[in-house]
FIRO-857592 format. One record per residue (C-alpha): x, y, z; residue in three letters. Coordinates in steps of 0.001 Angstrom, whole numbers, plus 500000, padded with zeros to 6 digits. Layout:
% residues N
XYZALA...
This chain:
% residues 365
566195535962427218UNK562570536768425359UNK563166538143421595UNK562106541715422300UNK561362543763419337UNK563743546145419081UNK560958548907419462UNK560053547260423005UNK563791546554423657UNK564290550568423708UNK561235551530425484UNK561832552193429209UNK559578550105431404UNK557344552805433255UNK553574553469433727UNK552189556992432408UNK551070557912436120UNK551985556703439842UNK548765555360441271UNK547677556295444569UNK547820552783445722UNK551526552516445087UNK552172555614447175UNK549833554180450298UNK552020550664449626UNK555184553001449600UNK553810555285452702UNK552833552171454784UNK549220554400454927UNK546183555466453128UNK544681558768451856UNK542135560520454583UNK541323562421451133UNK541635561169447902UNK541635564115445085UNK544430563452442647UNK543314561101439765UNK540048562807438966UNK537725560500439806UNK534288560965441046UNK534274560656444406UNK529937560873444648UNK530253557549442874UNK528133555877440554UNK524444555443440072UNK522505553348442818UNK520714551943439637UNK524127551162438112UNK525503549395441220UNK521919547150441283UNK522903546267438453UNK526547545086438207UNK525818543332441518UNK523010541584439706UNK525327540918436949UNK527636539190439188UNK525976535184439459UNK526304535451435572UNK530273536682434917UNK531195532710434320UNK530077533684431226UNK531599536279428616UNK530972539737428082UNK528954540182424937UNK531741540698422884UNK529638543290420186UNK528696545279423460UNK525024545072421334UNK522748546667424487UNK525199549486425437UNK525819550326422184UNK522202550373421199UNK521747553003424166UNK524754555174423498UNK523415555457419652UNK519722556387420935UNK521298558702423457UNK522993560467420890UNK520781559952417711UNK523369558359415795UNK523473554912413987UNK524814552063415993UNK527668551819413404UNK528807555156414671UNK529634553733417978UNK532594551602419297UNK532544550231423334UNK536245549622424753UNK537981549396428285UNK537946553312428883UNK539412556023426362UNK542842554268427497UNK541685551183426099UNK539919552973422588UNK543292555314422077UNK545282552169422658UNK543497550897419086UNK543028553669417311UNK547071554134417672UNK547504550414416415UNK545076551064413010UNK546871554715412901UNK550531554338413585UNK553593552714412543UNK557488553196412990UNK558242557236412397UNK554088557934411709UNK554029561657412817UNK551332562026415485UNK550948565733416825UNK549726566091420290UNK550047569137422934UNK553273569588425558UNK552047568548428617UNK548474566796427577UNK547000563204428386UNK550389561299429059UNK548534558201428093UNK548132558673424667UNK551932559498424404UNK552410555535426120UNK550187554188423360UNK552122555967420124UNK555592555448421663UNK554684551510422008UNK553844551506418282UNK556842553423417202UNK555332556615416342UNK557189560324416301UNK555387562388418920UNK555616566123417980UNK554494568784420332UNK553397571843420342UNK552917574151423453UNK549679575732425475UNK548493578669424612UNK547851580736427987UNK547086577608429836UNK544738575625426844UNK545527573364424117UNK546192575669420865UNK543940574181418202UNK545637576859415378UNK549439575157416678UNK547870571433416364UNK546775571938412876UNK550031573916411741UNK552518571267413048UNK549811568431411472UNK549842570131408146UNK553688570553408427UNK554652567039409141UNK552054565108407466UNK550744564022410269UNK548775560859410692UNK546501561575413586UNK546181564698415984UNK545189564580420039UNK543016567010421590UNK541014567181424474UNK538221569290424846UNK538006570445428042UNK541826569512428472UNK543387567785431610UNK545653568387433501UNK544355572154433431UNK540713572126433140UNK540599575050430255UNK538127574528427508UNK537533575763423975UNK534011576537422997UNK531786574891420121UNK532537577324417109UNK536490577114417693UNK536485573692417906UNK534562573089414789UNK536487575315413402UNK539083573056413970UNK536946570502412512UNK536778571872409243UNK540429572376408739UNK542256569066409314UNK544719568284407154UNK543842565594404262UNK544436562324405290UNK544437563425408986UNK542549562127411481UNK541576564260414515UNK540671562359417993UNK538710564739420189UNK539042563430423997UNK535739564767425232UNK536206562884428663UNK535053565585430729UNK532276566925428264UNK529366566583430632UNK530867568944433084UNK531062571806430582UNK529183574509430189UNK526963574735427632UNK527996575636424328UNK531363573470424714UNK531116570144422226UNK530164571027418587UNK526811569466417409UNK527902565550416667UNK528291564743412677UNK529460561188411597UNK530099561838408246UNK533516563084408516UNK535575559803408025UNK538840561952410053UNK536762562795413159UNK536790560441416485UNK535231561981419689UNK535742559784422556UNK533414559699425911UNK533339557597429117UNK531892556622432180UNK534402557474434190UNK534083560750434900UNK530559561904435386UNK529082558822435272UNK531473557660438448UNK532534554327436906UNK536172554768436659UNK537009551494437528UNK534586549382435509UNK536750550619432646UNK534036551671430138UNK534661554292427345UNK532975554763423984UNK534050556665420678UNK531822558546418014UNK532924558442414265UNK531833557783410580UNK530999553927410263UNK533921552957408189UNK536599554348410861UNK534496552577413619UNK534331549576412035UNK538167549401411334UNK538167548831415252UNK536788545513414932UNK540050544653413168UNK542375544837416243UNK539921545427419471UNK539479542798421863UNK536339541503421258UNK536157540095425232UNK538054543022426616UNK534594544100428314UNK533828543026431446UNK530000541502431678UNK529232543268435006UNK530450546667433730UNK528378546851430687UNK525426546013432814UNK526362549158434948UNK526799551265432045UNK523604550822430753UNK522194551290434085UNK524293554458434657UNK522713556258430909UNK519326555938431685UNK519748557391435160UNK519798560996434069UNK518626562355436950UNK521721561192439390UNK523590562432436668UNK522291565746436943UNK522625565785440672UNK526937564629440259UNK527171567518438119UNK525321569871440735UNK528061568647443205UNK530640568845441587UNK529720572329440640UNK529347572991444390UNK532558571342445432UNK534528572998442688UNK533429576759443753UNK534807575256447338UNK537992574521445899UNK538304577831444392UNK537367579620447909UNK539854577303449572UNK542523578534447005UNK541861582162447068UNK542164582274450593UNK545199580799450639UNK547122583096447929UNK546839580589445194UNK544519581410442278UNK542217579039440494UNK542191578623436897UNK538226578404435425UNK537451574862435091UNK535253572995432828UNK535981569514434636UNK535919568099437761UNK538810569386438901UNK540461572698439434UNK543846573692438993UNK545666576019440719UNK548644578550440213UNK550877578581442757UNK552726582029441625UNK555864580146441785UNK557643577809439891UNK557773573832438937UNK559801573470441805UNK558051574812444271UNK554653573030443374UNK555776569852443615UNK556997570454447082UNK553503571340447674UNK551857568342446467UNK554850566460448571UNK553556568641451682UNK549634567645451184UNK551062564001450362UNK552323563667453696UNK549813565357455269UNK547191562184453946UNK546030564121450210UNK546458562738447701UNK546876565400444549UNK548270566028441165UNK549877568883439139UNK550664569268435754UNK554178567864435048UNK555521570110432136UNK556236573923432382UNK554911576494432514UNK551947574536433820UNK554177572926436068UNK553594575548438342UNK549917574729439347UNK548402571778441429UNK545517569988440705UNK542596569210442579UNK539789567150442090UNK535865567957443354UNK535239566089446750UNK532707565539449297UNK532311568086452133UNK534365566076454173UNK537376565468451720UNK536950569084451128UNK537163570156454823UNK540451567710455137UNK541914569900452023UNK541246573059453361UNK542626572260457146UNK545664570582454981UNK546304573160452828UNK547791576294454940UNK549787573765457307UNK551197572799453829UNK552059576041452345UNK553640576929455988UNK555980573529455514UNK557441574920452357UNK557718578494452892UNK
């Protein structure tokens, strides 16, 4: 048998999420609509897909392994030095190495109860003690976070800002606020993931000079490029440079890079995502209401639901929609555990949901 460490020997062997695609294998069918994982159904720019495709004669060859054009345009974009800015394979990829430079066996690492799942894979594989702390009236409770990091000494804090799975947000002030207090010797990473879907007022002004501040962004959200696996972090130059210890270099894919690029300088089909998303959000909402269920605001591309019920009863729900061909989500810890999740679709996705939806709640009454 392999040597296993005895970290990995004691890990269980599981994924942080089921992906749709192993529930159409395990169905023997695919999604008519598919509005669990968040992803942005409108798709990418055309620019961006003109350009992967003419990226595609040249992927015998390497990615660029110091991402130099991408990175050049992320720093412009947000008038920051290049140094400031680190290109890996999605914030899954980025948290992934950030946890290696930032955790050991028993390094504390404070996250919330119920957050990003995926960040709890990355400091479990390193050996690190997850502590949690619970939402505060459905959002991640910045004054908690900082308490339990100051307590415990921790070695690196996860917060996303606006949060999934619930969409909530904190605004600008609190979240610098936040900012300023970290505990010495702490290092805060600020998933901003969803950033470009909230309002105004949402992400405090960017400053690199605080070495214990990383705020990570991608392309897979609003930019529609979830599966080209591009994400990008923020920071002070020394903590972004400590990436080039342990990234992998090649981990980029040529043709995705060439989208990326694409995708930031095409502004204007950004703006028009975020319009309809906006527009297929308040349809969500309607759908919801008029179904007994109420919507909780939502600074994403997605809105969650309440279902008035319990855990129980909401994953019956998403069973019901499941095998009625939509594919959806829900929180998986309580209390939250009594909402579903829903991501922004096109008209027709959204007309499938809302024909779905009462034959569903019908099912499980």
């Amino acid at each position: 048998m392999p040597r296993f460490t005895p970290l990995v020997a004691s890990l269980p062997s599981t994924v942080p999420f089921v992906g749709p695609e192993t529930q159409e294998r395990a169905r023997g069918a695919v999604f008519a609509a598919r509005l669990g994982a968040n992803e942005n159904v409108f798709g990418p720019s055309p620019k961006a897909v003109e350009a992967m495709q003419k990226a595609i004669p040249d992927i015998w060859k390497y990615g660029d392994p110091e991402n130099h054009d991408l990175k050049h345009a992320l720093a412009a974009h947000h008038r920051v030095a290049v140094e400031n800015i680190v290109v890996g394979a999605g914030i899954d990829g980025l948290l992934g190495s950030l946890t290696r430079m930032l955790v050991e066996h028993d390094t504390p690492v404070v996250t919330s109860k119920g957050a990003y799942p995926t960040f709890n894979f990355h400091v479990a594989g390193y050996g690190g003690a997850l502590e949690f702390v619970p939402f505060r009236q459905d959002m991640e409770d910045p004054d908690a976070l900082l308490a339990k990091a100051s307590k415990i000494d921790a070695s690196l804090i996860y917060f996303a800002n606006p949060d999934n799975p619930m969409g909530t947000w904190h605004g600008a002030d609190m979240v610098q606020e936040m900012i300023d207090n970290i505990p010495t010797g702490t290092v805060l990473c600020l998933d901003e993931a969803y950033v470009e879907f909230a309002p105004a007022g949402t992400a405090p002004e960017l400053d690199v000079s605080n070495p214990n501040v990383i705020r990570m962004r991608t392309f897979s959200k609003a930019y529609g490029m979830a599966g080209a696996r591009v994400g990008y972090a923020i920071g002070h130059a020394d903590l972004i440079s400590a990436f080039n210890k342990v990234r992998n270099h090649f981990g980029m894919n040529r043709a995705a890079q060439a989208g990326a690029l694409a995708a930031l300088a095409d502004q204007e089909y950004l703006a028009k995502t975020i319009k309809n998303v906006t527009g297929a959000k308040a349809r969500i909402g309607d759908i919801a209401r008029w179904n007994g269920l109420e919507p909780l605001p939502s600074a994403t591309n997605f809105v969650t639901m309440d279902c008035g019920r319990d855990g129980d009863y909401a994953r019956a729900l998403v069973g019901a929609l499941i095998a009625r061909d939509i594919f959806v989500r829900m929180p998986f810890v309580a209390p939250q555990d009594r909402c579903i999740r829903v991501s922004a679709g096109r008209p027709e996705d959204m007309d499938l949901f809302e024909a779905a939806l009462p034959e569903a709640l019908k099912a499980i009454a």
